[in-house]
C-alpha positions as CSV (number, residue, x, y, z in Angstrom):
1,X,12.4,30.1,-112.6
2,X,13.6,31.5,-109.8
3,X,14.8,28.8,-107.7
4,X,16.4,29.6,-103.4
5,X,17.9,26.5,-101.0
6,X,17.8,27.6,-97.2
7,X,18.3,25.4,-94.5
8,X,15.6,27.3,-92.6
9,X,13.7,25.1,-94.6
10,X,14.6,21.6,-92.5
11,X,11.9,20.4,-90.7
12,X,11.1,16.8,-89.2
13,X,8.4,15.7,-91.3
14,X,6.4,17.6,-93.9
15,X,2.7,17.1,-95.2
16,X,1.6,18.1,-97.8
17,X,-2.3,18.7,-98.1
18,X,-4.1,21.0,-95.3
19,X,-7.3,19.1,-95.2
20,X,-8.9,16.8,-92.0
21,X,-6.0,14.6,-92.5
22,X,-3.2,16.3,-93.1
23,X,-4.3,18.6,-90.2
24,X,-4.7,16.2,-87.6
25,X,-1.5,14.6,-88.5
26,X,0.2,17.7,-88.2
27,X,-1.5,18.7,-84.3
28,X,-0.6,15.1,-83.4
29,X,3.1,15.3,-84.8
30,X,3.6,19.2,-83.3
31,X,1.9,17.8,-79.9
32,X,4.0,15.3,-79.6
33,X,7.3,17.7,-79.7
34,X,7.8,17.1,-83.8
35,X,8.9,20.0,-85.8
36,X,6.2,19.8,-88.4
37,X,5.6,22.0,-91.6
38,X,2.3,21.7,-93.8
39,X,2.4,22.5,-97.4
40,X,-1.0,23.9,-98.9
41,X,-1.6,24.1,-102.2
42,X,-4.8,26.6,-102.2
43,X,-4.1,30.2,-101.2
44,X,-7.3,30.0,-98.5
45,X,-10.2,27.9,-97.7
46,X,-12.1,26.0,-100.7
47,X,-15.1,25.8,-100.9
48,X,-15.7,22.3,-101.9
49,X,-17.1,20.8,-98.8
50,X,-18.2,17.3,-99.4
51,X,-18.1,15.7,-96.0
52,X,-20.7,16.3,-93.7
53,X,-20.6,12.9,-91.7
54,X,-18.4,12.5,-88.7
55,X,-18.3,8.9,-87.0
56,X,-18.2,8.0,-83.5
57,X,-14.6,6.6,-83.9
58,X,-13.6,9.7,-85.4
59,X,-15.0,11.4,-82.3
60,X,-13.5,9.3,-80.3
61,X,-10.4,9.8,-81.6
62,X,-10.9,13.7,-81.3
63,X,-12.1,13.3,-77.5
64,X,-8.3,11.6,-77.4
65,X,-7.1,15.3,-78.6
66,X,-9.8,17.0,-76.3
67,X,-11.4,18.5,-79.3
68,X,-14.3,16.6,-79.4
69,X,-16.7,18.7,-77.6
70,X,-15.5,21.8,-79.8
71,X,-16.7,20.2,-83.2
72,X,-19.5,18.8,-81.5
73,X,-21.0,22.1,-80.6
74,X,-20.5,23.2,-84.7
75,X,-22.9,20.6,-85.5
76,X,-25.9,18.3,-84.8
77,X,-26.3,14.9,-83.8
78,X,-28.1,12.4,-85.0
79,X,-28.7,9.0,-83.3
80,X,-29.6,7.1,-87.1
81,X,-27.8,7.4,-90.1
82,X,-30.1,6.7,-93.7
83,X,-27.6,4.8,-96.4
84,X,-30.5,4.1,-99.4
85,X,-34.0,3.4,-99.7
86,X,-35.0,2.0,-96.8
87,X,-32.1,1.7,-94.9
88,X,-31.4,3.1,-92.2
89,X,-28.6,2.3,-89.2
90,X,-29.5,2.6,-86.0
91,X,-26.3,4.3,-84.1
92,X,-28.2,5.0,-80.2
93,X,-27.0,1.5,-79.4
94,X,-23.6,1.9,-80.2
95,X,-21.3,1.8,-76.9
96,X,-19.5,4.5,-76.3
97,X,-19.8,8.4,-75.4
98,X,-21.0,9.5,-79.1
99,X,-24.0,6.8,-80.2
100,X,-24.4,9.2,-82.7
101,X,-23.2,10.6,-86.4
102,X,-22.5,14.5,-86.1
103,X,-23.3,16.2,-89.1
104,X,-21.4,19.2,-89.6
105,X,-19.7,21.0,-92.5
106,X,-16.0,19.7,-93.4
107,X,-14.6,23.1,-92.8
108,X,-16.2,23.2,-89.5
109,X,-13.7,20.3,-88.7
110,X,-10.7,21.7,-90.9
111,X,-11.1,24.8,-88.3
112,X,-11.2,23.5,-85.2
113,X,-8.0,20.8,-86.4
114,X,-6.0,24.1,-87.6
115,X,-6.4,25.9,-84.1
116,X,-5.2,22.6,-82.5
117,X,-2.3,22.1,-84.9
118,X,-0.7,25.6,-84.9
119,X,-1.6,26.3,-81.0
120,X,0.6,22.9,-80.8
121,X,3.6,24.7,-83.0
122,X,3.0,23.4,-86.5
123,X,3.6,25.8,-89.4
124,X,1.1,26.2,-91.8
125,X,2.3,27.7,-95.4
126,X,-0.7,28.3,-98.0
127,X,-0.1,29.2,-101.4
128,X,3.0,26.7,-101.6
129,X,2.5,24.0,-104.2
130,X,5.3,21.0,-104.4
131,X,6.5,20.5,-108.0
132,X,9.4,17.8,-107.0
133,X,10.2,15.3,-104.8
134,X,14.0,13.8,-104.0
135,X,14.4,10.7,-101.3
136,X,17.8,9.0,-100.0
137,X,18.4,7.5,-96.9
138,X,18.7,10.4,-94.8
139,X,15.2,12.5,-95.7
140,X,13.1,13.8,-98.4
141,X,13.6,17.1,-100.5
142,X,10.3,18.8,-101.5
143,X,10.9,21.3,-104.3
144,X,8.0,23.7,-103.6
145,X,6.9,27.3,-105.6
146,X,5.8,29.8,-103.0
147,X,2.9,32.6,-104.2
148,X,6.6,35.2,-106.1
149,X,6.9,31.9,-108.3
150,X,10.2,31.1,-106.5
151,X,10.9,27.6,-106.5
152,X,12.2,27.2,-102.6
153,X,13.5,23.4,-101.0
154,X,12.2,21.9,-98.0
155,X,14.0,19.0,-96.7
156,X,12.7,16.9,-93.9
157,X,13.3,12.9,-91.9
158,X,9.7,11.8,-93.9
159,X,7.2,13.5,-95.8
160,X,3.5,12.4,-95.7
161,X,0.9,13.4,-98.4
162,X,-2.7,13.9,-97.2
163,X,-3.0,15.9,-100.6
164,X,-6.3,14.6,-101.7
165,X,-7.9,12.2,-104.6
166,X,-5.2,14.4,-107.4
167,X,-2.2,13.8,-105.0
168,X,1.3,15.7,-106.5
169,X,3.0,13.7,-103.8
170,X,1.4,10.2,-105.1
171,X,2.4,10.5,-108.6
172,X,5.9,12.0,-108.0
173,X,6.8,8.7,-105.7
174,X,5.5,6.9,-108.7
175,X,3.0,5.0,-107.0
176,X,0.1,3.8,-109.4
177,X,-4.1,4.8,-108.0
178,X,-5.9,1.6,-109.8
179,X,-9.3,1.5,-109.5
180,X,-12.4,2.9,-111.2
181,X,-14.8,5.8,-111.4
182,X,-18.3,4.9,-110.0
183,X,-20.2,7.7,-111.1
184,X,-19.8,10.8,-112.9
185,X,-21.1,14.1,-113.4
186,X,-22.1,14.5,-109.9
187,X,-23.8,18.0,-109.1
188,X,-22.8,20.0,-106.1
189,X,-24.4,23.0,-105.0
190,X,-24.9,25.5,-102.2
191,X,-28.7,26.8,-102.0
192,X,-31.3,28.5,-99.8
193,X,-34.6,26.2,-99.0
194,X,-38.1,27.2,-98.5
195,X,-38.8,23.8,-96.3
196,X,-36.5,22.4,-94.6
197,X,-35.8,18.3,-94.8
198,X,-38.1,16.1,-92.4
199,X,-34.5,14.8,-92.0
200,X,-31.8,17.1,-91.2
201,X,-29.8,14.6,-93.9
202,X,-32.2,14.5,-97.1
203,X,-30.9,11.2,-98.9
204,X,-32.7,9.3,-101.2
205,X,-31.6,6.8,-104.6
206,X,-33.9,5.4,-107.6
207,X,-32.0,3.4,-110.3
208,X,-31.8,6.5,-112.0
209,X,-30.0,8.8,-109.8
210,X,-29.6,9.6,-106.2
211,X,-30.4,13.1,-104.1
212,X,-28.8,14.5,-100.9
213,X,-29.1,17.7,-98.9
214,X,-27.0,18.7,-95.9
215,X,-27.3,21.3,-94.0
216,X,-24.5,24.5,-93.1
217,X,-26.4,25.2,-90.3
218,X,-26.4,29.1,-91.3
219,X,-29.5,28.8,-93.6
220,X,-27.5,27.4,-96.5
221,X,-27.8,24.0,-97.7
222,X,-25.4,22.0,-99.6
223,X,-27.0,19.6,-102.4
224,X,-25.7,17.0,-104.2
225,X,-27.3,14.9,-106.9
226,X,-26.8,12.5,-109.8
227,X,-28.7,12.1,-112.8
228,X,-28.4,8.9,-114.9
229,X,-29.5,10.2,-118.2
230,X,-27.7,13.9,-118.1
231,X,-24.2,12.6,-117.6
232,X,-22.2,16.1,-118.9
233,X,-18.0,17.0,-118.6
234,X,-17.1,18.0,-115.0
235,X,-16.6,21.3,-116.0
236,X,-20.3,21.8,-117.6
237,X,-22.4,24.4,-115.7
238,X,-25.5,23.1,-113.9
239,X,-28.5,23.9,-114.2
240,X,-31.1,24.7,-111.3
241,X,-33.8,23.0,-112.6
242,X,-31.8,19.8,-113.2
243,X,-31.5,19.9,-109.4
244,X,-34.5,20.5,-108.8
245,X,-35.8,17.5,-110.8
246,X,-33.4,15.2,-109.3
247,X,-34.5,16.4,-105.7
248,X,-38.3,16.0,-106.8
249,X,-37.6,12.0,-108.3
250,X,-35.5,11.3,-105.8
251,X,-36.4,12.9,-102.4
252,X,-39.9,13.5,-103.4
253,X,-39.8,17.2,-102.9
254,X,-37.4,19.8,-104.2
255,X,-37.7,22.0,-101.0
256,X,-38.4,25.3,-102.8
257,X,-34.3,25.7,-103.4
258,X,-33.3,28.8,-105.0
259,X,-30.7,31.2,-105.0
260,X,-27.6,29.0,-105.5
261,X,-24.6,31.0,-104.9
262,X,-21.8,28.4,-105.9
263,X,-22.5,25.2,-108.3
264,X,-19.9,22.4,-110.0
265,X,-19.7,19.1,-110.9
266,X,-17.4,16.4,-109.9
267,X,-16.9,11.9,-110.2
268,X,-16.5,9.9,-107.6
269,X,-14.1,7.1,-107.8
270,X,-12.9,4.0,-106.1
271,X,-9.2,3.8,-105.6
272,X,-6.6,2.4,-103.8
273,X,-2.7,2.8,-103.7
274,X,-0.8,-0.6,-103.4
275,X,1.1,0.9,-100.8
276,X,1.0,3.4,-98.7
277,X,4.5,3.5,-97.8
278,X,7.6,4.2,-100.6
279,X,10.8,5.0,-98.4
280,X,10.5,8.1,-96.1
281,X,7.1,8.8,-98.0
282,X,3.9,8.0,-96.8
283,X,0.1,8.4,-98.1
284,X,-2.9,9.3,-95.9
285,X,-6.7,10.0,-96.9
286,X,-7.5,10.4,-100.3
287,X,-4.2,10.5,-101.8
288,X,-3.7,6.7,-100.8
289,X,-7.5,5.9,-101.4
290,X,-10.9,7.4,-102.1
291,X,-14.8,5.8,-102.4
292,X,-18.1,6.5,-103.2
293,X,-19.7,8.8,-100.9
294,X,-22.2,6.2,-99.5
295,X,-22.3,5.8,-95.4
296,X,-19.7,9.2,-95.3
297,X,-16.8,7.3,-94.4
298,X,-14.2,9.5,-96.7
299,X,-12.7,11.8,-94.3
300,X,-13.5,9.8,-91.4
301,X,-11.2,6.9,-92.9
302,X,-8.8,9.8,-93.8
303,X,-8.4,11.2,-89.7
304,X,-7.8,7.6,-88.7
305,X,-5.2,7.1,-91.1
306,X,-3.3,10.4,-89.1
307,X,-4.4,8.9,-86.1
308,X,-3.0,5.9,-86.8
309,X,0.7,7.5,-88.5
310,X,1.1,10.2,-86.2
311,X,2.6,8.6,-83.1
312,X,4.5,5.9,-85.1
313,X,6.1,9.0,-87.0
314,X,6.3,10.9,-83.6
315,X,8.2,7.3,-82.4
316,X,10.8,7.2,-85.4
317,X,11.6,10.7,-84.9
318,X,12.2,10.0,-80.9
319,X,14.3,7.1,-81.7
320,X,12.5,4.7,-79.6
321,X,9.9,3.0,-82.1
322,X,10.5,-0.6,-82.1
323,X,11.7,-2.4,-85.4
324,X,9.3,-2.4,-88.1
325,X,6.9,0.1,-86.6
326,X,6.3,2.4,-89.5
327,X,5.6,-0.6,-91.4
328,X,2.5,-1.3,-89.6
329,X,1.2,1.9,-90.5
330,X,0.2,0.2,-94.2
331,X,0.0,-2.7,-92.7
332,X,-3.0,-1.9,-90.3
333,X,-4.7,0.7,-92.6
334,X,-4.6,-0.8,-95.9
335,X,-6.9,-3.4,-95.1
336,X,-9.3,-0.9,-93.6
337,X,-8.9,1.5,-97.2
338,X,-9.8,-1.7,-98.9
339,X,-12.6,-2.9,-96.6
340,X,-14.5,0.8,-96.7
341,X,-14.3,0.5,-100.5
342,X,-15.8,-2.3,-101.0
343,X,-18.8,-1.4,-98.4
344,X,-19.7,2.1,-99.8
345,X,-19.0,0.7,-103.1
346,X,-21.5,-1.9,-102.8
347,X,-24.1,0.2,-101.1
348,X,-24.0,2.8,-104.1
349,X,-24.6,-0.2,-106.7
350,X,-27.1,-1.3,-105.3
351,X,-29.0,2.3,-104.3
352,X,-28.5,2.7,-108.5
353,X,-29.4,-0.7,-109.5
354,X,-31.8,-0.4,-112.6
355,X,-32.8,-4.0,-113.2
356,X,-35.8,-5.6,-111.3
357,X,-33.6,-8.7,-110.0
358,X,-31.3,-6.2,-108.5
359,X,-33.8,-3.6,-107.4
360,X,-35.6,-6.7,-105.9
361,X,-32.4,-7.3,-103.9
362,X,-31.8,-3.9,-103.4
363,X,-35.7,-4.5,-101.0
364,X,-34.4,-7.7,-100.1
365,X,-30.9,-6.3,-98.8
366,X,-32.6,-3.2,-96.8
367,X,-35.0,-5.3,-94.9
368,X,-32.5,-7.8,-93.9
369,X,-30.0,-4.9,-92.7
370,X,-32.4,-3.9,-89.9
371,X,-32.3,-7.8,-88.4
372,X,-30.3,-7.1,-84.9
373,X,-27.4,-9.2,-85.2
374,X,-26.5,-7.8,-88.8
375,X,-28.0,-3.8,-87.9
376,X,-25.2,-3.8,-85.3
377,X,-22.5,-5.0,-87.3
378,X,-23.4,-2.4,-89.7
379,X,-24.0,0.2,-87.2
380,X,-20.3,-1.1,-85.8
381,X,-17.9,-1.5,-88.9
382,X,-19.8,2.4,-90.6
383,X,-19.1,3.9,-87.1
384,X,-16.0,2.5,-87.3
385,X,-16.4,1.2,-83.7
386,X,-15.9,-2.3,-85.1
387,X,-12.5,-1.4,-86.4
388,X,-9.4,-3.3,-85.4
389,X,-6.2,-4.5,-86.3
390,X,-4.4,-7.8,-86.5
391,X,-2.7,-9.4,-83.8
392,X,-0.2,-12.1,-83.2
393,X,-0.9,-15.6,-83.3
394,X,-1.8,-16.4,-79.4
395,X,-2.1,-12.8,-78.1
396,X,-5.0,-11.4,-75.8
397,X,-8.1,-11.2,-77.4
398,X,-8.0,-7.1,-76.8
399,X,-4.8,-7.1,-78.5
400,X,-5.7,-4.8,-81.9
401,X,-8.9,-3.9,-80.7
402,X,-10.5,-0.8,-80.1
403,X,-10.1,0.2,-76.2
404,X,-13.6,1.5,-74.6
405,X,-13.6,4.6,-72.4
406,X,-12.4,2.9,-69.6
407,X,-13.4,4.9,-66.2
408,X,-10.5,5.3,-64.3
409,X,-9.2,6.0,-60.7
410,X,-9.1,9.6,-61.0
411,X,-8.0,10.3,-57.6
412,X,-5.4,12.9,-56.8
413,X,-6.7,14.7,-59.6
414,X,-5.6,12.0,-62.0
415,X,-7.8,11.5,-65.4
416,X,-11.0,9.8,-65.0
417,X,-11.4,8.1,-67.9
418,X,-9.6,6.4,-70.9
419,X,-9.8,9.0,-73.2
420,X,-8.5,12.0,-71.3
421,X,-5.7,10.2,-70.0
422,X,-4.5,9.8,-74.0
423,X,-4.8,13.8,-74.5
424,X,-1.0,13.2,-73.3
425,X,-0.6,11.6,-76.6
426,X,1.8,8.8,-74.5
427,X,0.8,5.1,-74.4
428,X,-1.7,4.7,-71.4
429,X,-1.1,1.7,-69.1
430,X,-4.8,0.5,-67.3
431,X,-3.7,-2.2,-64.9
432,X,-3.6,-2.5,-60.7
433,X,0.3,-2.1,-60.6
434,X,1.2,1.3,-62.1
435,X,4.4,1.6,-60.4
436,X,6.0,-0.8,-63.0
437,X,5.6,2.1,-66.0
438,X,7.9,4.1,-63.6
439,X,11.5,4.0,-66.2
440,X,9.6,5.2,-69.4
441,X,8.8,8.8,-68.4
442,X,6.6,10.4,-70.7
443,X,6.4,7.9,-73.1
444,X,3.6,6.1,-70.8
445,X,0.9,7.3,-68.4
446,X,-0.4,4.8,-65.9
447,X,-3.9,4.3,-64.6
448,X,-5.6,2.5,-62.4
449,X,-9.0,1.4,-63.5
450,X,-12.0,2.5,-61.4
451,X,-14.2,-1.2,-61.6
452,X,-13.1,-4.7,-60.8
453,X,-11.0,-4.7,-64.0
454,X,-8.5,-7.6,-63.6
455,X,-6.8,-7.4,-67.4
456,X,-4.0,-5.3,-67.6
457,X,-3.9,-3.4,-70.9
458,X,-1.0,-1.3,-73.1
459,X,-3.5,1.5,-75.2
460,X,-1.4,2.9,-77.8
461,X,-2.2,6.8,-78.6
462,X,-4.8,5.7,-80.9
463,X,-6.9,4.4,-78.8
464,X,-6.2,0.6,-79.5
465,X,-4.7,-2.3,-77.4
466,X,-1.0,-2.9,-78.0
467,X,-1.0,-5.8,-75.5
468,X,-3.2,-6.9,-73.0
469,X,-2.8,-9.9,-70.4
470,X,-4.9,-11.5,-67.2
471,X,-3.3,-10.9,-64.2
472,X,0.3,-10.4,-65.8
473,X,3.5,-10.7,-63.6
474,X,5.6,-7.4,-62.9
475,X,8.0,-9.0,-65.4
476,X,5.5,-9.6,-68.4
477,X,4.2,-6.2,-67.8
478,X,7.6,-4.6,-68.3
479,X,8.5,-6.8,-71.6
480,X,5.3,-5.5,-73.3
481,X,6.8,-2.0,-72.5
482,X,9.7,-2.5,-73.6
483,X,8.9,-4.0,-76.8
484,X,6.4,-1.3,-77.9
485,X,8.3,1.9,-75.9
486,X,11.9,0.8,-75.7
487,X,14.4,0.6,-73.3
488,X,13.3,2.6,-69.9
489,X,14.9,6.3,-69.6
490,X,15.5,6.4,-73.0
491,X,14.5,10.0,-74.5
């Protein structure tokens, strides 16, 4: 095999994997002045959409980017969400600018994240498929065949794969994807309908299977079902008429669907990498864990792994992350991985659950989920609004959590909220003295906020409180910067 080394080939970080996650990573990395190459396996777009669910975190994350209202206008918004049964969470009450899931198509979001990343600078190579991976201390090596069958090297500081539940990148760092599948033979299919869903998101489970229809939006549909008594090889063809029957036990109607133009079959598993950090390799999205698609938190757990990883990379690369920084990036999002797993793992047991004890808790369960106090938490932690991470022993109570969209002092043509002053992709500093940020140049942007706000808060790019303090002194102030920015005028 053909095999060429060029030293056009050194970047500063390569992913691997052009889905939501690698491709946010990438507009984050390019954004923040990263030389960034992506690695794509598939020659063009697939076809496999399975995501249709985006979360108001994940918006809120994208509204950091200033893409928000872009995807937003791809889709349609809905202010409940309906897990199983019964169930159904009640998002309107949710605090923050998107109370809402927007249900849109997965390559909806893949486009409008590949117009951000390559407008930033990051190269995009399809048809490139990485057959071999070499670490030391320095960088990583990616041996990669291009579309000629030429084997070329790309050599970069780190290398991230977002490269999906079969990840090339995961099994040549060795790393092990325990877990277990939760149900196979799942039918996929894109159809036309006669009737439309009374709700846009047709969903609906008995013990013996489970039925859901999303739509394109251009008079396509995309259905997926599960039957427990026809479980056939993933590569077996389906058969209309099993839909249908699925759609009729399940969903109560089968909508008049006809014409499929694409059908397959594929399982759904629950796994988890141990770690989602070996050396200058890191996992993100499916490669590093993967669920049952219950509540359609997948991809949405996937983009805030990037949007957690991509300024700490962005930070190494700079030279002024503080010590141990990378590390958190496991250390913050495994614990999420873990907790979304068991959530949408339970909530598909239970939507299949054959015997009358558990299909009498299965009743039990959806009534009690629509009690207030426990309908918000839900509502909170499948939103991912509830989402923080852990903070040192004695720190501000903000510290880890999830910053609201502050309103801000926007005078002077300044930013008048939270969220548009991160589209910088710098730390954002919300306190009454913003002079004391003046040393760390772009690294920080300081705010002043527009309400009686008396807590001075550090938001990190992501969106989340690095430190926080009442009425700190100029002196305290500067110490959190330092410690999460480094030394002042340092580029």
């Amino acid at each position: 095999m053909p095999h060429r080394t060029s030293t056009a080939n050194t970047t500063d970080v390569l992913v691997v994997g052009a889905g939501p996650t690698g491709l946010l990573l990438a507009g984050d990395l390019a954004a923040a002045g990263v030389r960034v190459t992506v690695l794509e396996r598939r020659g063009q777009e697939s076809n496999l959409t399975r995501a249709f669910a985006v979360h108001a975190r994940t918006l809120e994350e994208l509204d950091a980017r200033g893409i928000a209202d872009e995807l937003i206008a791809t889709g349609t918004a809905l202010s409940s969400l309906r897990l199983l049964g019964r169930l159904r969470l009640d998002l309107s009450g949710l605090r923050t600018r998107f109370p809402f899931v927007l249900i849109t198509p997965q390559f909806r979001t893949e486009e409008v994240l590949q117009r951000r990343a390559e407008a930033a600078g990051a190269v995009l190579l399809r048809g490139t498929e990485v057959v071999a991976l070499r670490q030391d201390a320095e960088g990583v090596e990616l041996d990669v065949r291009d579309g000629d069958g030429a084997t070329v090297t790309h050599r970069a500081r780190y290398a991230v794969g977002a490269d999906g539940v079969r990840s090339t990148v995961r099994r040549l760092v060795g790393l092990p994807f325990p877990g277990e599948s939760v149900v196979s033979s799942v039918m996929l299919a894109d159809v036309r309908l006669e009737r439309a869903p009374e709700d846009l998101l047709g969903v609906g489970a008995t013990g013996d299977g489970f039925g859901f229809v999303a739509p394109f939006g251009d008079g396509w549909y995309r259905v997926i079902a599960w039957d427990r008594h026809r479980q056939l090889p993933d590569d077996a063809p389906v058969d209309p008429e099993e839909l249908r029957s699925v759609l009729r036990r399940t969903l109560g109607d089968d909508y008049g669907m006809h014409d499929p133009r694409w059908t397959s079959r594929f399982h759904s598993d629950e796994r988890q990498v141990p770690r989602y950090r070996v050396g200058r390799v890191l996992l993100a999205g499916d490669a590093a864990h993967c669920h049952s698609p219950a509540g359609g938190q997948g991809m949405n757990t996937g983009l805030q792994d990037a949007a957690n990883l991509g300024w700490k990379l962005a930070a190494e690369i700079h030279g002024h992350a503080p010590d141990g920084l990378l590390d958190t990036y496991h250390a913050e999002r495994h614990p999420v991985g873990a907790m979304v797993l068991r959530g949408s793992g339970a909530l598909i047991r239970v939507a299949l659950a054959r015997t009358p004890a558990t299909r009498l808790l299965r009743s039990v369960l959806s009534r009690i989920a629509l009690l207030g106090p426990l309908a918000r938490r839900g509502a909170r932690l499948v939103s991912g609004i509830g989402i923080g991470y852990p903070a040192p022993r004695g720190a501000h109570p903000l510290t880890g959590r999830r910053v609201p969209d502050l309103r801000l002092d926007g005078r002077a043509d300044g930013p008048g909220r939270l969220y548009e002053a991160l589209r910088t992709g710098a730390f954002v500093l919300v306190g009454r003295s913003p002079q004391v940020a003046a040393g760390w140049g772009d690294r920080v942007v300081a705010a002043v906020p527009a309400g009686d706000l008396t807590t001075t808060v550090l938001v990190r790019p992501d969106g989340y409180a690095a430190w926080a303090a009442e009425r700190p002194t100029t002196e305290e102030v500067r110490a959190a910067l330092g410690a999460w920015l480094g030394e002042p005028g340092k580029h």
